[in-house]
C-alpha positions as a Python dict, from the first residue, in 0.01 Angstrom:
ca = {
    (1, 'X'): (0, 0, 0),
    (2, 'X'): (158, -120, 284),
    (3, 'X'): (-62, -373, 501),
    (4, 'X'): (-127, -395, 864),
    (5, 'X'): (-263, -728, 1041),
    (6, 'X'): (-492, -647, 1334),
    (7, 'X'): (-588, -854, 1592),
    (8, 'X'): (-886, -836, 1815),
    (9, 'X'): (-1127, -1024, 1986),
    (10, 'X'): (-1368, -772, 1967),
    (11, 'X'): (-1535, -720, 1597),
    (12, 'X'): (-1606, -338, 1685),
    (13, 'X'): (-1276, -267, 1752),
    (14, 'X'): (-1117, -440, 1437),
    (15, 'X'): (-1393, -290, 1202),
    (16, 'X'): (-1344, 68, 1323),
    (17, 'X'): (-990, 22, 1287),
    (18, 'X'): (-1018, -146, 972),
    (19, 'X'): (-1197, 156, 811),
    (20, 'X'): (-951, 412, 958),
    (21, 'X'): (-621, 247, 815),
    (22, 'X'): (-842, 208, 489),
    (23, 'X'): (-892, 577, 478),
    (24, 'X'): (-512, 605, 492),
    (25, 'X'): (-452, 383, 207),
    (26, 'X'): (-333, 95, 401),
    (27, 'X'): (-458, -311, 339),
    (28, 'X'): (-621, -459, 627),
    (29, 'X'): (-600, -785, 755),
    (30, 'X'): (-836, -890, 1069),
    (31, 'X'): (-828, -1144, 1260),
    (32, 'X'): (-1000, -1176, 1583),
    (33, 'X'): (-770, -1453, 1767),
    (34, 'X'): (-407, -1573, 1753),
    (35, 'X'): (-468, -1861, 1507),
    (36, 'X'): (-633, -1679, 1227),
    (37, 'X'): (-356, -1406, 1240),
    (38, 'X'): (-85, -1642, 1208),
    (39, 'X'): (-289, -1825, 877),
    (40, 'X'): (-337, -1476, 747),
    (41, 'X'): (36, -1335, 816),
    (42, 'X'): (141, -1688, 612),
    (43, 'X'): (-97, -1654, 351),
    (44, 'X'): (-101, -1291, 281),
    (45, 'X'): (28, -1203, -77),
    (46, 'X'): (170, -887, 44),
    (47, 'X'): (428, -831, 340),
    (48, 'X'): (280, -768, 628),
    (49, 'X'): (420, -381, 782),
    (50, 'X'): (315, -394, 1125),
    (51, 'X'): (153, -646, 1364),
    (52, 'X'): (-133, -437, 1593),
    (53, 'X'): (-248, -690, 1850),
    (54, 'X'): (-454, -685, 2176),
    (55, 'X'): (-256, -848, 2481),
    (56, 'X'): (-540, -1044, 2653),
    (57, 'X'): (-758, -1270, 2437),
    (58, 'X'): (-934, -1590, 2447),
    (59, 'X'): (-673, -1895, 2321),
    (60, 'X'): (-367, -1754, 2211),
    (61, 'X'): (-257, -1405, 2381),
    (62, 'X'): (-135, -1106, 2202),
    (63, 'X'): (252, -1205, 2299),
    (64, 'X'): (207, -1573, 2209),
    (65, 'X'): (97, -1400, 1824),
    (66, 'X'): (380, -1219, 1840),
    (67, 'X'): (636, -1496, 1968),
    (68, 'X'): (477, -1691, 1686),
    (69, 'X'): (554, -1370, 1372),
    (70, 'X'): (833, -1289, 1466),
    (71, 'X'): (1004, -1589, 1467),
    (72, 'X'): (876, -1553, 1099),
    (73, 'X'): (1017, -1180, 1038),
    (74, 'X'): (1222, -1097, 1342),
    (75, 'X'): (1176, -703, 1224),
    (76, 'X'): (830, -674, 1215),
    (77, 'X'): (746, -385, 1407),
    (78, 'X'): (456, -457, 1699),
    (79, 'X'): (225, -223, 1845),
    (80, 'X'): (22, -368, 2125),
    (81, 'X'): (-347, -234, 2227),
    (82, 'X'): (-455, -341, 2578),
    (83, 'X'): (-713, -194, 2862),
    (84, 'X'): (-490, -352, 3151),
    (85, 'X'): (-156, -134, 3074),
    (86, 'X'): (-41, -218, 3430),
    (87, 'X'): (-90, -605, 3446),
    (88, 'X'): (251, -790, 3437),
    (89, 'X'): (230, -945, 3099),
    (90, 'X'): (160, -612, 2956),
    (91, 'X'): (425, -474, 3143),
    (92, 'X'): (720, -753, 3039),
    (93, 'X'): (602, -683, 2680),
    (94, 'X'): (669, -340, 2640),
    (95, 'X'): (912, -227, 2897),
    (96, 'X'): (1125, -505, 2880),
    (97, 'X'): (1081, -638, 2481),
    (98, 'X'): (1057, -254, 2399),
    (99, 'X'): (764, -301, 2188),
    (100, 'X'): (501, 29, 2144),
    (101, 'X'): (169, 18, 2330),
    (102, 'X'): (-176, 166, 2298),
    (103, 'X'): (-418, 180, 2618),
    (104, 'X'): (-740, 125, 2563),
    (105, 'X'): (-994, 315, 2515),
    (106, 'X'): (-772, 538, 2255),
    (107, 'X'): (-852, 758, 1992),
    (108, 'X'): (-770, 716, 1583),
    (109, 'X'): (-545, 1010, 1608),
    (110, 'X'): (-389, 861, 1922),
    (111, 'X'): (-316, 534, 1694),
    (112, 'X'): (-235, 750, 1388),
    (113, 'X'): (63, 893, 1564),
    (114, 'X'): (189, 547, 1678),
    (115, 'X'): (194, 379, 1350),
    (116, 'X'): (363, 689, 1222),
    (117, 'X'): (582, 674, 1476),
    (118, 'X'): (614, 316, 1383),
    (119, 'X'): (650, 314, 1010),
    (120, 'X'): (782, 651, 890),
    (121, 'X'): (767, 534, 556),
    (122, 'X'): (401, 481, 518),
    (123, 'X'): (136, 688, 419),
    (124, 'X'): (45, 830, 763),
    (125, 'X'): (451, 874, 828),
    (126, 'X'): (451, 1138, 475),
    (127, 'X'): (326, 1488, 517),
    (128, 'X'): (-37, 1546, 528),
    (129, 'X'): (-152, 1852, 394),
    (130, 'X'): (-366, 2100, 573),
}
């Protein structure tokens, strides 16, 4: 069960999340700033499979989490949520670092088809049947 580590500052977002990935067999992990993601990436029992992060939060910003992981696991794949896809920061993140990106408001079949693109192996990335 592969396991994805969310971060949000917004509890609505990471518990609808949360119980989509669940339906799709993967572990959750939320966190709803930078610092409790990074204590949860080191403490989790499992690997963590993907990093999905909002860019703009309170403290610690969605690149600072990811400066901070991937310095951990330089291959863990990203996938960045934000409502401001034109602001600068978002921008240098994912046209210039290459990482994926989600605009908010999206829909769970919009972020179904970027963690499949994302991690072909997992259990949204195998065939579903009709």
């Amino acid at each position: 069960m592969p396991t994805i580590l969310v971060v949000d500052d917004e509890p609505e977002i990471l518990n609808i999340i949360d119980q989509a990935l669940s339906r799709h067999g993967f572990e959750v992990l939320k966190a709803t700033g930078g610092n409790q993601a990074i204590e949860l990436f080191e403490k989790s029992q499992t690997p963590v499979a993907l990093l999905l992060t909002d860019v703009v939060m309170p403290g610690m910003s969605g690149p600072m989490v990811v400066d901070r992981l991937l310095a951990a696991n330089p291959s863990l794949p990203v996938l960045f949520m934000s409502a401001y896809d034109e602001r600068q920061v978002v921008q240098r993140y994912v046209v210039k670092e290459g990482f994926a990106l989600l605009v908010k408001p999206f829909d769970l079949k919009m972020l179904e088809e970027k963690i499949r693109e994302l991690l072909p192996a997992s259990p949204l990335g195998k065939s579903q049947h009709a």
